[in-house]
N, C-alpha and C positions, 0 to 999 in steps of 0.2 A: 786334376788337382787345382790348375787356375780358375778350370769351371765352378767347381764345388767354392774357393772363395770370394768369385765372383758372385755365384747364388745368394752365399751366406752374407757380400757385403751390400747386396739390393735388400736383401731380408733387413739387416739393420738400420740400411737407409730410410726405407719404407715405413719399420717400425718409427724409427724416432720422429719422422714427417706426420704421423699416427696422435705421434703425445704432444707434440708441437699442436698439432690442430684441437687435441680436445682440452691441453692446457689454454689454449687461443680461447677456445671456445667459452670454459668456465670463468674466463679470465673476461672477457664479453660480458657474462652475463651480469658480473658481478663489479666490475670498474667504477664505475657509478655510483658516488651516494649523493642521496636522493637529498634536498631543502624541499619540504611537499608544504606546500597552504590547501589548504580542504575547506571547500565551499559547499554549506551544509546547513540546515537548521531543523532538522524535523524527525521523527522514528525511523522514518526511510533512511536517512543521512545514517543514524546514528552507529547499526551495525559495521561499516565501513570504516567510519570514524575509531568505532571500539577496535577492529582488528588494524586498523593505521598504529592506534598506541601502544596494542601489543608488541607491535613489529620494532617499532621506534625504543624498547625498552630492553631488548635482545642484546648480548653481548656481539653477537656476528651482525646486528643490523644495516640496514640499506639506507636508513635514514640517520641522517646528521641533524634536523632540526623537522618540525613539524610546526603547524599556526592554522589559525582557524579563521574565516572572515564569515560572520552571521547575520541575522536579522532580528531584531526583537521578540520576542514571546508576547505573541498575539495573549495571553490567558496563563493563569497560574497550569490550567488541566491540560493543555494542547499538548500536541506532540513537541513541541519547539521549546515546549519547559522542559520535558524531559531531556531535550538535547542541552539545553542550558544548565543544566543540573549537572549534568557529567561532566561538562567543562568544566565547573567549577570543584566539583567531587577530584578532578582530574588535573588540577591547577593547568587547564593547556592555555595559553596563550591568544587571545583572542580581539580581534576586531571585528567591534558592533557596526553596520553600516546604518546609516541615520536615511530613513525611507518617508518619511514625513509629507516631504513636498520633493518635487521633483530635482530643484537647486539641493536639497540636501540631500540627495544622491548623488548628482551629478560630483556636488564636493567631497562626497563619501570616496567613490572610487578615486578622485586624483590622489587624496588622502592614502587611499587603497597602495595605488601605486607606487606611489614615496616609501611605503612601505615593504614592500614587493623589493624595490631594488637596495634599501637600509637592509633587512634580511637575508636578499640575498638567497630569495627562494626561487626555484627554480624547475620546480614541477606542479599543475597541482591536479588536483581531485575534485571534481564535482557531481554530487549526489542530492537529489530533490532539493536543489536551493529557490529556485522558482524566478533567480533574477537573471538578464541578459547581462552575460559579459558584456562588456566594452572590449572591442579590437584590439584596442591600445594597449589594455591588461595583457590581454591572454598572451598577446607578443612580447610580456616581460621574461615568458617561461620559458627557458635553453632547453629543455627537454619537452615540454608542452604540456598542452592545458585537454583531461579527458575526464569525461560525464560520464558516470552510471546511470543507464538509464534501462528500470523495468519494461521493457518489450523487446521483441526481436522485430528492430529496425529493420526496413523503414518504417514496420507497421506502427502504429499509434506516438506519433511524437506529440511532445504535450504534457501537460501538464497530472492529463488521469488518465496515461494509460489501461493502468489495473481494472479501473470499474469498466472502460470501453470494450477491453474482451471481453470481461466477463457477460456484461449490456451485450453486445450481438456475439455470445454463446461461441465465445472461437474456444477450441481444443485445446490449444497447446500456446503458450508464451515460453515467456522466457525474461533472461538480463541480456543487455549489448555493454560493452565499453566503447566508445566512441571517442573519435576527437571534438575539440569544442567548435562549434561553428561561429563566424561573424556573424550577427545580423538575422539567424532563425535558430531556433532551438532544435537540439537533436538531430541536425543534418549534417557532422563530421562523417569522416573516416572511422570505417567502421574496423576495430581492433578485435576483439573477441567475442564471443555472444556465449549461453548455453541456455538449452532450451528442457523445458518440463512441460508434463500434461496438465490440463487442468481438470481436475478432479468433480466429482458433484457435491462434494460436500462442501470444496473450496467457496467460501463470502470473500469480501475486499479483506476482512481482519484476518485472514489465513494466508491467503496469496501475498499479502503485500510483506507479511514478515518473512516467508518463504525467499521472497522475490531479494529484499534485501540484506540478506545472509548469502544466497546465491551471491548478488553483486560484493557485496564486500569480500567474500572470497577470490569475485575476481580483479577485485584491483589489487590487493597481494601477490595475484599469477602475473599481474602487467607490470607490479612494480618487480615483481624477482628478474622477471625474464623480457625485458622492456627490449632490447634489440630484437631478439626475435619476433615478438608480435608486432611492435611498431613497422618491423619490416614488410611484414605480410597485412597489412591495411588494404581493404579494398572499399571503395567509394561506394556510395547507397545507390542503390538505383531506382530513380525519380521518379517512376511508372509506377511504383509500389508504394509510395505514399499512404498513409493514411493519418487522420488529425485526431488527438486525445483530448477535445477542448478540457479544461477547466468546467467540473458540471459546480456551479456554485449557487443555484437557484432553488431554493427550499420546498420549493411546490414539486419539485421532481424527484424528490423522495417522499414525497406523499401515495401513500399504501391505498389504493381507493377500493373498498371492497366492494361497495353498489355499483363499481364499473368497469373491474377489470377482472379478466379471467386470471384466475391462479399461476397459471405460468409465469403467467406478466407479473405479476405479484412477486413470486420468488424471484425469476429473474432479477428485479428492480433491490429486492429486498440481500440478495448475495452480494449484489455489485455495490451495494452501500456500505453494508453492516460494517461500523467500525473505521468509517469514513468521518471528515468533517461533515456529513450530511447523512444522520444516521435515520433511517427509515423509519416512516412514522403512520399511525393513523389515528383522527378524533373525530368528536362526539362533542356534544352540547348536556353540558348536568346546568341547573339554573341560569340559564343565559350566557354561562361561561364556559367557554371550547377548551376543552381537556384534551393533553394528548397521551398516546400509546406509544411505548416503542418497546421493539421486542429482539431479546437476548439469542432466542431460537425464534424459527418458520418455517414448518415442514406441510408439506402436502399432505393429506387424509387419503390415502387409496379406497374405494369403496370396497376392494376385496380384501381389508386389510379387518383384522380382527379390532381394532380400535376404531372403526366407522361401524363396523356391525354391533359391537356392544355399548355406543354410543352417539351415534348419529342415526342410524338406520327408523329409527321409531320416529323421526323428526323429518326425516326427508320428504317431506309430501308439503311442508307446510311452511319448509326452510327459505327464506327471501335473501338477496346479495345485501351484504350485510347486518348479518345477522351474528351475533353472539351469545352463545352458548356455552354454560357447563351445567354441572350435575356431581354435587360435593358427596352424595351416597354412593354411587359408584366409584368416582375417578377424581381424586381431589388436584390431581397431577396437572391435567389439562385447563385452558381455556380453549375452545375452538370458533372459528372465525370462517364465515360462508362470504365466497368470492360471486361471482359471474357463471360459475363454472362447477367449483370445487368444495369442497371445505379445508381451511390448512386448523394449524394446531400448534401452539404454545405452549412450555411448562414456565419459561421464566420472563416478566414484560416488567417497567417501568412505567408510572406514570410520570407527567412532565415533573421536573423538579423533586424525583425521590430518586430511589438504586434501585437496581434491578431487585423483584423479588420473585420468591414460587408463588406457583399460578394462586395457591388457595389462599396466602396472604393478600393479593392482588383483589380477586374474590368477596374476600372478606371486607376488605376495602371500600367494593362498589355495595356492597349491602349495608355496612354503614352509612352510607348517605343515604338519607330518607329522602329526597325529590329520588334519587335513581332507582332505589328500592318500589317506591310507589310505583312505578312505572310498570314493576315487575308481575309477575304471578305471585301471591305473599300464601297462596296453602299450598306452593308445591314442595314443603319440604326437601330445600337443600338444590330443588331440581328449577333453572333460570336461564329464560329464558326471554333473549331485547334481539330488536334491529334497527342498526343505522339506515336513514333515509337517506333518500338523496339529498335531502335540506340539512343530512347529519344528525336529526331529531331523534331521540330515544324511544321506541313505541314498544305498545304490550302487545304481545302476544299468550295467552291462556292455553296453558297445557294440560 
């Protein structure tokens, strides 16, 4: 008998010790509401940004206040309008930091800070903001200061990432959340990461929106569940470095078809597409350098029924860079002879227009009479030019 309610009264201890811990627990995750400032200015930013205000607008929310501290909008078209657009679509709260000269940053962030301890924020978020905290900042944060950042750190810290895997052809990325660092970018404590393949279809304008929806869903899991991850932070390990410089030099997205093999060509042309340095190639019409850029860039396989019904007749006579279509056949295509390969086009832009299909584009270059001249004028429909190495337009007769 004493057995049986001695059993029965470990049974109840145990249990209530049971609800005690998982009320403890739920009770952990949830304690906390969050003051978050989110540091941000660009498309990258902006999915993160969007699901912060979802959250913020929840009747069970973690957030008690939200604020935004930016950068100007380089351009009415950049990505950074568009994030400026929703702040205001979204009346949130925001400070502009003045980037001008270096004293008005400097006086930005003390400004920053006054503001920081006035609000009374106390967490925040940063996402492609592209500027170095200040120490003195990020120690305003009671709960602390963490960066989304597209890679699985350490690899690629930096500013381009995205285009550096894609540039040396690595598998698989990912998003980290990390803590913020003094003094280097993207060298905190590393909080969660989740990783994806990377595909062959994936350019920078695929990966990069992938990449941040990925992250913004996981600053949502860090802010739900901030003890537990913050608990299990582990430090990067230094041996595994690698740097994302900033590619901002216009000549490295130049498409050079008289000098590089096609691999190179796509490679260069994925890791851009969609980037502030959108891939390019030109040509000389009257003394004036026109440029190309193009919407698609696909390889020609020679066993591919689109080289045999359209290139194969040609290939004896084909030069690296050469441009080619044939409006009887295939009004769809332009195709473009590398080093190596031939790729292929249905939609390009010249400088200063929109993307269009190829046979409007087409149409375009045979309107102009110097480029037309150049051409073959009795091959009905069928044209054929190649750029030199000096970029000059030449004939070739079919």
């Amino acid at each position: 008998m004493f057995r049986k309610l001695n059993f029965k009264l470990k049974n109840l201890i145990l249990n209530l010790n049971m609800d005690y811990y998982h009320t403890t627990k739920r009770n952990m995750s949830t304690k906390h509401k969050f003051n978050l400032l989110f540091f941000g200015n660009d498309e990258i930013s902006l999915p993160s940004l969007a699901k912060i205000y979802e959250e913020f607008h929840k009747d069970d929310s973690i957030l008690k206040e939200i604020g935004v501290i930016t950068t100007p909008a380089e351009s009415k078209r950049s990505g950074q309008s568009i994030f400026h657009k929703f702040l205001d679509e979204k009346k949130i709260e925001k400070f502009q930091l003045s980037i001008k000269t270096e004293d008005n940053l400097k006086n930005s962030w003390r400004q920053a800070i006054n503001m920081i301890k006035e609000k009374e924020y106390n967490i925040a978020i940063i996402a492609s903001f592209g500027k170095m905290l200040p120490g003195n900042l990020i120690s305003q944060f009671r709960y602390g200061a963490f960066v989304m950042h597209p890679s699985l750190l350490p690899k690629y810290r930096g500013a381009a990432p995205i285009q550096h895997a894609i540039l040396n052809r690595e598998k698989k990325t990912g998003v980290s959340i990390v803590e913020a660092s003094v003094g280097k970018f993207d060298a905190g404590n590393i909080i969660t990461q989740k990783e994806i393949e990377i595909l062959n279809f994936h350019r920078f304008k695929e990966l990069s929106l992938i990449l941040s929806h990925m992250g913004a869903d996981l600053v949502i899991e860090l802010l739900n569940n901030y003890e537990e991850l913050t608990l299990k932070k582990t430090p990067q390990d230094e041996t595994l470095v690698t740097q994302a410089k900033l590619i901002k030099d216009s000549t490295y997205s130049y498409l050079d078809f008289c000098k590089q093999p096609a691999d190179e060509i796509i490679k260069l042309y994925k890791a851009l597409c969609g980037s502030q340095l959108d891939p390019y190639a030109h040509f000389d019409i009257e003394g004036k350098q026109k440029f190309l850029f193009f919407d698609n860039l696909f390889l020609v396989k020679e066993s591919s029924e689109l080289y045999k019904l359209n290139l194969a007749s040609i290939a004896d006579i084909a030069v690296p860079g050469a441009i080619y279509w044939d409006l009887k056949i295939n009004r769809e295509n332009i195709f473009f002879k590398s080093t190596t390969d031939w790729l292929v086009s249905t939609k390009i832009k010249l400088d200063g227009t929109a993307f269009e299909p190829a046979d409007k584009i087409i149409t375009k270059f045979m309107a102009n009479k110097r480029f037309n001249d150049t051409l073959n004028s009795g091959s009905r429909g069928k044209k054929f030019a190649f750029i030199t190495k000096q970029k000059k337009i030449q004939t070739i007769k079919l």
